[in-house]
BABA-980135 format. One record per residue: residue number from 1; residue in three letters; x, z, y of N, C-alpha, C in turn. Coordinates in Angstrom, 1 decimal, padded with zeros to 4 digits, always signed. Layout:
<rs>
{r NUM, ALA, {X, Z, Y}, {X, Z, Y}, {X, Z, Y}};
...
</rs>
This chain:
<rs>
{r 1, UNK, {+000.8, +000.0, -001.2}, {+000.0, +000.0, +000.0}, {+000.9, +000.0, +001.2}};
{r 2, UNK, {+000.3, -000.7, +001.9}, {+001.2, -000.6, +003.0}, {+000.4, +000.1, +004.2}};
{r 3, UNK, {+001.3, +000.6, +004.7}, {+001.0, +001.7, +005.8}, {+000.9, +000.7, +007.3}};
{r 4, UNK, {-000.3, +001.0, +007.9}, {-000.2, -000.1, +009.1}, {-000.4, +001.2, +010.5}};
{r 5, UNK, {+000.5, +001.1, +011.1}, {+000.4, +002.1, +012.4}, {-000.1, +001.0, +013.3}};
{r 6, UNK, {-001.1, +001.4, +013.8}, {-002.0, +001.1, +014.9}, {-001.8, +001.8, +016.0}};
{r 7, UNK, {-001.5, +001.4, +017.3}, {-001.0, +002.0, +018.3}, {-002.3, +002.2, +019.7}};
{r 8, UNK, {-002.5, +003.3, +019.3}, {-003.4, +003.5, +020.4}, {-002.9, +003.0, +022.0}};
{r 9, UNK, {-004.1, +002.4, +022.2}, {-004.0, +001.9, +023.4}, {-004.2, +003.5, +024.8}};
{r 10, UNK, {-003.9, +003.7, +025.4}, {-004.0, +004.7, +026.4}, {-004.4, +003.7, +027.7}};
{r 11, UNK, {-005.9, +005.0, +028.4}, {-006.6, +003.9, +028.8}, {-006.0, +004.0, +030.2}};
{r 12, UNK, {-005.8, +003.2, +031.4}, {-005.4, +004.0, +032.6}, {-006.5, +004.2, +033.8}};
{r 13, UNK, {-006.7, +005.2, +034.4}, {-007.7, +005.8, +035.0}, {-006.7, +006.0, +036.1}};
{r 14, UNK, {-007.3, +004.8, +036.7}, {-007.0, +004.1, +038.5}, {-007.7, +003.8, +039.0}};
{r 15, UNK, {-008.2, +004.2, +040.3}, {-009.2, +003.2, +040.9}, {-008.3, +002.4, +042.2}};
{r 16, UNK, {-008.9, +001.3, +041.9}, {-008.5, +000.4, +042.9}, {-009.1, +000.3, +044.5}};
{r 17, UNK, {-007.8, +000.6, +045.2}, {-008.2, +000.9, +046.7}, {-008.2, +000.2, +047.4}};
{r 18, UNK, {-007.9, -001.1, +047.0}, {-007.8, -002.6, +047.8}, {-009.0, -003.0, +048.5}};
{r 19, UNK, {-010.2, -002.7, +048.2}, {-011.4, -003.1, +048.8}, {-012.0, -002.1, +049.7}};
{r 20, UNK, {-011.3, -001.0, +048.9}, {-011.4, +000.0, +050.3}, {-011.1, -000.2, +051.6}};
{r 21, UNK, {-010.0, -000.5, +051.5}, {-009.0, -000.6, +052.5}, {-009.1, -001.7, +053.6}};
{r 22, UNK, {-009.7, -003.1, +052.5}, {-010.3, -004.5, +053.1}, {-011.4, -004.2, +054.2}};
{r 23, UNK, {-012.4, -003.0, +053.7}, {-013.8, -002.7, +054.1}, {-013.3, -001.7, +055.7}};
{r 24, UNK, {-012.7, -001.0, +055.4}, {-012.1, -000.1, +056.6}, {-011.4, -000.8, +057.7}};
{r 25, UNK, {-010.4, -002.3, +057.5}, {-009.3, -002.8, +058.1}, {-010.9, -003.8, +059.1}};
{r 26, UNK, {-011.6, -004.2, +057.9}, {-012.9, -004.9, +058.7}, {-013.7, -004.1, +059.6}};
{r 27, UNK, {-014.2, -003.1, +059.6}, {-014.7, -002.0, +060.4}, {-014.1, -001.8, +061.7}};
{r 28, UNK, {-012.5, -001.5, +061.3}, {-011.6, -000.7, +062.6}, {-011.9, -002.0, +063.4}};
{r 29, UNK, {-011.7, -003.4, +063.4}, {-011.8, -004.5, +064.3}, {-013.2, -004.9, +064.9}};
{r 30, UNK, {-014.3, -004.4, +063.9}, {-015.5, -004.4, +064.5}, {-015.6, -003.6, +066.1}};
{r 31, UNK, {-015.1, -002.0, +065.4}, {-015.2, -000.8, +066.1}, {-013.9, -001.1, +067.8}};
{r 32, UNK, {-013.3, -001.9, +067.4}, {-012.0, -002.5, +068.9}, {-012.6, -003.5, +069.1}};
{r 33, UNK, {-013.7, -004.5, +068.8}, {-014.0, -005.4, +069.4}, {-015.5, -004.7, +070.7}};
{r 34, UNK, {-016.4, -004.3, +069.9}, {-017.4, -004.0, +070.2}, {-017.1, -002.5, +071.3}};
{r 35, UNK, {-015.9, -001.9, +071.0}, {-016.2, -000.6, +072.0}, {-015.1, -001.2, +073.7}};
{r 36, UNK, {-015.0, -001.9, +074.3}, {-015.0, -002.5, +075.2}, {-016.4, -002.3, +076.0}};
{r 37, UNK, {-017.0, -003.2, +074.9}, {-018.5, -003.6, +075.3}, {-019.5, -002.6, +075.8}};
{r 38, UNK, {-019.1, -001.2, +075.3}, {-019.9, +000.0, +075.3}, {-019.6, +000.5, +076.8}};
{r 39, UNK, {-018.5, +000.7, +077.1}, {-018.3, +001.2, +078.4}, {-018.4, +000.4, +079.7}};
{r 40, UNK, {-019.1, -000.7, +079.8}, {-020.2, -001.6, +081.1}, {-021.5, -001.6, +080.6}};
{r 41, UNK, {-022.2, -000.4, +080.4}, {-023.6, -000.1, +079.8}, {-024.2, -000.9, +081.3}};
{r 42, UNK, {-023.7, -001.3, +082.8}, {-024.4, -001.8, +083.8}, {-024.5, -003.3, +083.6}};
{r 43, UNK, {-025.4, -003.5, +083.4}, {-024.9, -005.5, +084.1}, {-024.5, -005.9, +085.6}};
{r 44, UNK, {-023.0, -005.4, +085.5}, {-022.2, -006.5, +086.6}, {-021.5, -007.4, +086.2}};
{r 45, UNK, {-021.2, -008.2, +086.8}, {-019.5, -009.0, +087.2}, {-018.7, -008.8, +087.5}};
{r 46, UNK, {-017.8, -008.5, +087.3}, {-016.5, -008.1, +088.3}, {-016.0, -009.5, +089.0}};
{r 47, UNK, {-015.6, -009.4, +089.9}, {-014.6, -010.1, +090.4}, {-013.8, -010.6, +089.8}};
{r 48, UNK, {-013.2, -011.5, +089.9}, {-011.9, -011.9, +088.8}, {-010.6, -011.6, +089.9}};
{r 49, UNK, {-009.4, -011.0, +089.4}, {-008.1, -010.9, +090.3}, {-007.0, -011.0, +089.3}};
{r 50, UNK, {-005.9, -011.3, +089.6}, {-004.6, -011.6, +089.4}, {-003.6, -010.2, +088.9}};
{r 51, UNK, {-004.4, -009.0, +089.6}, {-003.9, -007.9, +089.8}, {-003.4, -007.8, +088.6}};
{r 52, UNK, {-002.4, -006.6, +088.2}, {-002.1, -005.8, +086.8}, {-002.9, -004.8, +087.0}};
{r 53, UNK, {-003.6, -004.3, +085.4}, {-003.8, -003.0, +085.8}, {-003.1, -001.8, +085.4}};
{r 54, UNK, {-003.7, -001.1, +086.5}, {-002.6, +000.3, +085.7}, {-003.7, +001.1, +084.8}};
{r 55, UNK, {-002.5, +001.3, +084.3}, {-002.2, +002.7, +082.8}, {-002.2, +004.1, +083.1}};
{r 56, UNK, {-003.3, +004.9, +082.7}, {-003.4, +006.2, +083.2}, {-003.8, +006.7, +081.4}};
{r 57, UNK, {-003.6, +008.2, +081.4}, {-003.6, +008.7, +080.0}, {-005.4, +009.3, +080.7}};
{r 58, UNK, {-005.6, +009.5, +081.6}, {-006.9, +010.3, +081.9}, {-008.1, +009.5, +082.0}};
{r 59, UNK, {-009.1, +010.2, +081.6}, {-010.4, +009.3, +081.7}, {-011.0, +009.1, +083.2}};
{r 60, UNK, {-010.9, +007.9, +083.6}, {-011.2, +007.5, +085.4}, {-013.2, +008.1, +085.2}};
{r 61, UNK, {-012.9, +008.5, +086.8}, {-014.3, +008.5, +087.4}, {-014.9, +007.2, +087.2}};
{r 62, UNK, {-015.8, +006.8, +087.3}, {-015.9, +005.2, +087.1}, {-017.4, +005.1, +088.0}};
{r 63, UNK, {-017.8, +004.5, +089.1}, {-018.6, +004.0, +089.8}, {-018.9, +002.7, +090.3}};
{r 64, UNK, {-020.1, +002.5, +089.8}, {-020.7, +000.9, +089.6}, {-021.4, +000.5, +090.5}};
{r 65, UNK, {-021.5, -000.8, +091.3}, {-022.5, -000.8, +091.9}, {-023.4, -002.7, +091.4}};
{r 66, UNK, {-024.2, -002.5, +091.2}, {-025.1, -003.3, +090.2}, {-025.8, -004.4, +091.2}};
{r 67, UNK, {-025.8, -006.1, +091.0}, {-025.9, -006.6, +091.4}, {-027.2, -006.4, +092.6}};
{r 68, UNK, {-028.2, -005.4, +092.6}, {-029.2, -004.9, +093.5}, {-029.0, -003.9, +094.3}};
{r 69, UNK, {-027.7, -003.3, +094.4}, {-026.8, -002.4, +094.8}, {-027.4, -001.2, +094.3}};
{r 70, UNK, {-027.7, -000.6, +093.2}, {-027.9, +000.5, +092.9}, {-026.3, +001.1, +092.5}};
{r 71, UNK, {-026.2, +002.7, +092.1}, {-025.2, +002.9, +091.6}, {-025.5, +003.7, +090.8}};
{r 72, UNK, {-024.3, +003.6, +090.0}, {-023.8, +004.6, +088.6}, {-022.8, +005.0, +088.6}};
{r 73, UNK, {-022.6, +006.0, +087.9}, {-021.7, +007.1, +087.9}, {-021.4, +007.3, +086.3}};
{r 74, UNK, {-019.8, +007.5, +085.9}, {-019.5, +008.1, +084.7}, {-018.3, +008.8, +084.7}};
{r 75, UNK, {-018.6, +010.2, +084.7}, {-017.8, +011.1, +084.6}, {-016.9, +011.0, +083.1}};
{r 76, UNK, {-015.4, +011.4, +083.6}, {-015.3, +011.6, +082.1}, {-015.6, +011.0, +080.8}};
{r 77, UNK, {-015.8, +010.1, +080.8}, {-016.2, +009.2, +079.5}, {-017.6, +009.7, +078.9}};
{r 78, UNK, {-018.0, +010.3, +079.9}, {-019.8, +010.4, +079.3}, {-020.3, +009.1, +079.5}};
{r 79, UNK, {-021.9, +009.4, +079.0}, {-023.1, +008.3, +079.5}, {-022.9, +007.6, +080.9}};
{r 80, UNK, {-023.3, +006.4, +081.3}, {-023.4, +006.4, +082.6}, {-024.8, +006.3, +082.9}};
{r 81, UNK, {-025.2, +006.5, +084.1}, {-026.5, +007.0, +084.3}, {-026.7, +006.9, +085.6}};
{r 82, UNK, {-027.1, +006.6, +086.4}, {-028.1, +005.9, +087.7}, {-027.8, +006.9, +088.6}};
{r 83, UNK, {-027.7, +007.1, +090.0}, {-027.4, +007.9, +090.6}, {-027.6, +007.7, +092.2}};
{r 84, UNK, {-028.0, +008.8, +092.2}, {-028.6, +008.6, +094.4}, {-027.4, +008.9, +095.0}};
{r 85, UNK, {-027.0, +008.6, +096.5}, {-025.6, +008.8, +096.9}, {-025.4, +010.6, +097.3}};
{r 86, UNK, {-026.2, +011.3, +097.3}, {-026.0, +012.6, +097.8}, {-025.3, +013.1, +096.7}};
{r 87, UNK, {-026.1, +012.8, +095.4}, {-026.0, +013.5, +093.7}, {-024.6, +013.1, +093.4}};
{r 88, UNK, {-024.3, +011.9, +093.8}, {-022.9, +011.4, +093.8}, {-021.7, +012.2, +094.3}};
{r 89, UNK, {-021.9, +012.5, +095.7}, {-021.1, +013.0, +096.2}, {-020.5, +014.5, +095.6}};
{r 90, UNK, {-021.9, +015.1, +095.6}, {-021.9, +016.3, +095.1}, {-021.2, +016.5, +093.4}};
{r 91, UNK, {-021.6, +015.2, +092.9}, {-021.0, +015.3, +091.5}, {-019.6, +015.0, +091.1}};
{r 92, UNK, {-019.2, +014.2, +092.1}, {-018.0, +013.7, +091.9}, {-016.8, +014.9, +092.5}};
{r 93, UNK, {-017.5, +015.3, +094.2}, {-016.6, +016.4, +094.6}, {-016.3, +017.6, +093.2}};
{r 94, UNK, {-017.0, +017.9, +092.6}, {-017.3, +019.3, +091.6}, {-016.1, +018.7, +090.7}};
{r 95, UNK, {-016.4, +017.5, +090.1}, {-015.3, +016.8, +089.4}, {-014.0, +017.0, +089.4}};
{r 96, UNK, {-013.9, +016.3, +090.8}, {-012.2, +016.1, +091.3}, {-012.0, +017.8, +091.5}};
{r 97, UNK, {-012.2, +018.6, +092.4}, {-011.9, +019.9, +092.5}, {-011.1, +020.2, +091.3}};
{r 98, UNK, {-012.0, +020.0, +089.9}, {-011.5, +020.7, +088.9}, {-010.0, +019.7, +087.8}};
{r 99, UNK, {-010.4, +018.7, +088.4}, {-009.0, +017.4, +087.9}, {-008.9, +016.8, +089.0}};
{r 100, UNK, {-007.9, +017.2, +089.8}, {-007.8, +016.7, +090.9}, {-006.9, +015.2, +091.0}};
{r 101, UNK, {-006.1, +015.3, +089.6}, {-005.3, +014.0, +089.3}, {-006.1, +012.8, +088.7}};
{r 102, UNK, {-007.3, +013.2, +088.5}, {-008.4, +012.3, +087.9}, {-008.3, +010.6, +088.2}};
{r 103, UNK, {-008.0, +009.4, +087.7}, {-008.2, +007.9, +088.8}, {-009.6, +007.6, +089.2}};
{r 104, UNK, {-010.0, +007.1, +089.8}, {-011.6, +007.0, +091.0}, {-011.5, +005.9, +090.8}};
{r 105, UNK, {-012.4, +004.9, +090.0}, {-012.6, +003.4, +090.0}, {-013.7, +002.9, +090.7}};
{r 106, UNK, {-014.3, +001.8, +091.3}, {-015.3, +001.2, +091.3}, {-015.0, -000.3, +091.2}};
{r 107, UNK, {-016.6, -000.4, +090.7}, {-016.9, -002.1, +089.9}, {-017.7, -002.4, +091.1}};
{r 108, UNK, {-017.6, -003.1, +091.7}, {-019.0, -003.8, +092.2}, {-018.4, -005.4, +091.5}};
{r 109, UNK, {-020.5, -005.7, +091.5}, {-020.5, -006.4, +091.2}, {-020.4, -008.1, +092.0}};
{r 110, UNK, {-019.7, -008.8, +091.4}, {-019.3, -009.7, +092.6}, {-020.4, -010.9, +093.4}};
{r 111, UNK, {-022.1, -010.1, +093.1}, {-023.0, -010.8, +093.8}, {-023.4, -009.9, +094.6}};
{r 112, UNK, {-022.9, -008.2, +094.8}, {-023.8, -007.3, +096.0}, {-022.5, -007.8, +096.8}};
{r 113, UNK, {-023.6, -007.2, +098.0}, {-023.0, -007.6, +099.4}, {-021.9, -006.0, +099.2}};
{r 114, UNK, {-020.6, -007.1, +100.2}, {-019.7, -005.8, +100.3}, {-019.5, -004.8, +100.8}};
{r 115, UNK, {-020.7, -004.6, +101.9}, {-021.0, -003.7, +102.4}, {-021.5, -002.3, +101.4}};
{r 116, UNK, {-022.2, -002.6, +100.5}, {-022.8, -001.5, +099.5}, {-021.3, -000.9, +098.7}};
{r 117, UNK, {-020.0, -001.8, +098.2}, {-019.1, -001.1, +098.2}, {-018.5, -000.6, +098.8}};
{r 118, UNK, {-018.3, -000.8, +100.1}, {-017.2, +000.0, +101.1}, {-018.3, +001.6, +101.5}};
{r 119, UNK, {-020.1, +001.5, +101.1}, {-020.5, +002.7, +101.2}, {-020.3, +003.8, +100.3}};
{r 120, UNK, {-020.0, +003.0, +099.1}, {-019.8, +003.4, +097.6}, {-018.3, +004.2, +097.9}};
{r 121, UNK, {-017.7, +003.5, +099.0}, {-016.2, +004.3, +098.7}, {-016.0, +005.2, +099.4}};
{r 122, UNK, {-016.7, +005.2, +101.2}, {-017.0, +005.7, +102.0}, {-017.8, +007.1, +101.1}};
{r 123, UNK, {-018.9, +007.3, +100.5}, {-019.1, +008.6, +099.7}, {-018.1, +009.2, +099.0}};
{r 124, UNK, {-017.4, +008.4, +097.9}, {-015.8, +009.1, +097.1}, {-015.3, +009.8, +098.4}};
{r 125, UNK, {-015.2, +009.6, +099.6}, {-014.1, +009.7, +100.3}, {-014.6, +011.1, +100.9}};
{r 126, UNK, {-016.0, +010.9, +101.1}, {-016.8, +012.4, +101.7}, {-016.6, +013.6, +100.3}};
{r 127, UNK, {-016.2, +012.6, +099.2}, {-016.4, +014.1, +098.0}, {-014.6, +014.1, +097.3}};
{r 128, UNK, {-014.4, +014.1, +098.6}, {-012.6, +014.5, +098.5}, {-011.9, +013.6, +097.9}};
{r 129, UNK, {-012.1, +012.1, +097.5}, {-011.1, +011.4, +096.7}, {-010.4, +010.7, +097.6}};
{r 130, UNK, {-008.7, +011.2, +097.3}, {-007.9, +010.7, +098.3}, {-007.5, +008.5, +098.1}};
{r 131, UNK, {-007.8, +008.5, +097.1}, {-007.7, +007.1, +096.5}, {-008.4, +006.3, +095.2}};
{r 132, UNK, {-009.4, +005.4, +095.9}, {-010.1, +004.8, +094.8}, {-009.7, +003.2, +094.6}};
{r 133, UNK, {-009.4, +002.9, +093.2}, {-009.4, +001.9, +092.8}, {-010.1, +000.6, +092.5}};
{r 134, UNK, {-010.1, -000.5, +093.0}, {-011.3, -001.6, +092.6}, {-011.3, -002.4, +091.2}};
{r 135, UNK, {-012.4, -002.4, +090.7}, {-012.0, -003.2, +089.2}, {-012.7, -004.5, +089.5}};
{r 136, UNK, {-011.8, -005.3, +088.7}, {-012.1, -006.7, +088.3}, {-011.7, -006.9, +087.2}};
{r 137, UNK, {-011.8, -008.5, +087.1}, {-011.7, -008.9, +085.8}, {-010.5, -010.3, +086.1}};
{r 138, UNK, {-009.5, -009.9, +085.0}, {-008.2, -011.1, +085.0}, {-008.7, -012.3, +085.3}};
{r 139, UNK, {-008.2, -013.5, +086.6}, {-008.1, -014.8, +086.3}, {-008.0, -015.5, +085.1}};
{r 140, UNK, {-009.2, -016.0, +084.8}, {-009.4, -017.0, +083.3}, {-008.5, -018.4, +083.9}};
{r 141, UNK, {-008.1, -019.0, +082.8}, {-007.0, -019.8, +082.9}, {-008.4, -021.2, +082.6}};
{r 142, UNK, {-008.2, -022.2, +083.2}, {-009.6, -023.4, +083.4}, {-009.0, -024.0, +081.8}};
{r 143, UNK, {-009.9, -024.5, +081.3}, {-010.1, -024.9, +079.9}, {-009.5, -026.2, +080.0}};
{r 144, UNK, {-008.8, -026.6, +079.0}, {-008.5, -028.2, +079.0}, {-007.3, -028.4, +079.2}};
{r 145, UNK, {-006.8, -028.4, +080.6}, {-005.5, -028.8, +080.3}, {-004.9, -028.2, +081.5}};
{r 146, UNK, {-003.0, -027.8, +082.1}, {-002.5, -027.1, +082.9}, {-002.7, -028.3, +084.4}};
{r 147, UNK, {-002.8, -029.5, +084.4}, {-002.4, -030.1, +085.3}, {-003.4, -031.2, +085.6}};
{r 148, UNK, {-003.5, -031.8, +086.5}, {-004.4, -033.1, +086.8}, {-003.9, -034.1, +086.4}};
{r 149, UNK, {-004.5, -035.0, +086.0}, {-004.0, -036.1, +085.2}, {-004.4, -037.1, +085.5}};
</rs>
């Protein structure tokens, strides 16, 4: 008789993390494309400018003024949320007091008249901010081609 050794197979208990990983790398680009989009909850335009912007580690005041010249206010990376100029002042002064290195932005939008922003900045200025910043949006490069032809 012959003796036949059979060699147990040993099973291996892995789980494979590749589709994990595919599912999460898809997500994170969802979550950087789309959170841009979250922080202009107003419908403006910005301006377009040439400018660089700067790089600050702190979350800017951020004040909008909306093509009908209303405004908004976003403290701190909260909600933004509709605002009368008194509430403004008052809210933004209480602000800065307590982060006084805080950056002061405003968007207007580039169809209100510029008068409603220079009032927008004229209030910052009544609620103590020594320097406010204007936002736009980078010069788009014209489609097609660099030169006339």
């Amino acid at each position: 008789m012959q003796n036949l050794h059979r060699r147990k197979r040993k099973l291996k208990a892995e789980i494979n993390v590749v589709p994990y990983i595919d599912v999460m790398l898809v997500l994170l680009i969802i979550f950087m494309v789309t959170a841009p989009l979250l922080n202009l909850g107003v419908d403006i335009q910005l301006p377009q400018s040439a400018a660089k912007s700067l790089q600050n580690d702190k979350q800017p005041i951020l004040v909008s003024v909306d093509k009908d010249g209303n405004l908004y206010l976003t403290l701190g990376g909260e909600k933004r949320e509709p605002i009368e100029a008194d509430a403004l002042v008052q809210k933004v002064a209480a602000f800065v007091r307590q982060n006084p290195q805080v950056p002061v932005l405003i968007g207007g939008d580039e169809r209100v008249d510029y008068g409603r922003v220079y009032q927008a900045m004229v209030l910052l200025q009544q609620a103590g901010v020594p320097r406010v910043g204007l936002m736009s949006q980078p010069v788009q490069e014209p489609r097609g081609g660099h030169g006339r032809g």
